[in-house]
N, C-alpha and C positions, 0 to 999 in steps of 0.2 A: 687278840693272839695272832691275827691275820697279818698285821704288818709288822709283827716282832718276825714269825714265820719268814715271809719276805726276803726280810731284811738277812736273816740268817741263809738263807736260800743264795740271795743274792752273791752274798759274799763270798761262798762255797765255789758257784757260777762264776763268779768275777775270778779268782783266783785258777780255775781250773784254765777258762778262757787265755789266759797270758800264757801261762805253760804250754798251752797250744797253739799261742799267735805269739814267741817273743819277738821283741825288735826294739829300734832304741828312739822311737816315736811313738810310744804308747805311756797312757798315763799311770803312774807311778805312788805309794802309798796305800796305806789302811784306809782310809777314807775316800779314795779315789776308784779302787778295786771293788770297794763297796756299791757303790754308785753306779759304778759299768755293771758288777751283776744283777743289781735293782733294778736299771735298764733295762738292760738284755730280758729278766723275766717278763717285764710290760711289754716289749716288744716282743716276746715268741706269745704273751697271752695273748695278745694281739692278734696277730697274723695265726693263730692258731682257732683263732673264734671266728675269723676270717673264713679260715677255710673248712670251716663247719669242726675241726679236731676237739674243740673244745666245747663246753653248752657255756651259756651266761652266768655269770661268777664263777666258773673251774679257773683256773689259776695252772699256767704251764707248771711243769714239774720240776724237778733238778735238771735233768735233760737238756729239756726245750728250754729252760733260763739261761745254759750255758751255750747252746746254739744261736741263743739272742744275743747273750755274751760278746760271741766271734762275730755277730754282724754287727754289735757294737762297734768294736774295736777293730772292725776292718773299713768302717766308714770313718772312724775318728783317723785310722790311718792314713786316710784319703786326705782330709781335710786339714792334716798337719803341715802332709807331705805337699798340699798345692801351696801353703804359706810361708813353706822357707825356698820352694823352687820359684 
């Protein structure tokens, strides 16, 4: 149920994330929105067990997935933007 959770997590994340970062260098679709909020949650669980926020296997929340979300998607913005400049 963990990574159906996720998965559902993510994609809530992923789409919140764009409504808050749009732009016309950011990745696009059902499957791709999915994927940036799957990220983002590994990356705020991350950086959240990091900074002690979280204990071993807590899992960031909706929040923090969608916080991971925007640093997704602000670094993928980075890395587009150095490829067509």
């Amino acid at each position: 149920m963990g990574i159906i959770w996720t998965i559902i997590i993510g994609f809530i994340a992923g789409v919140i994330a764009k409504f808050i970062m749009p732009g016309n260098n950011e990745p696009s679709g059902f499957i791709m929105t999915t994927i940036l909020g799957i990220v983002g949650a590994f990356v705020a669980s991350y950086l959240g067990r990091a900074l002690g926020w979280y204990s071993p296997g807590e899992g960031a929340g909706l929040i923090g997935a969608v916080v991971g979300a925007i640093i997704v998607l602000f670094v993928y913005g980075l890395i587009t933007s150095r490829r067509t400049a």
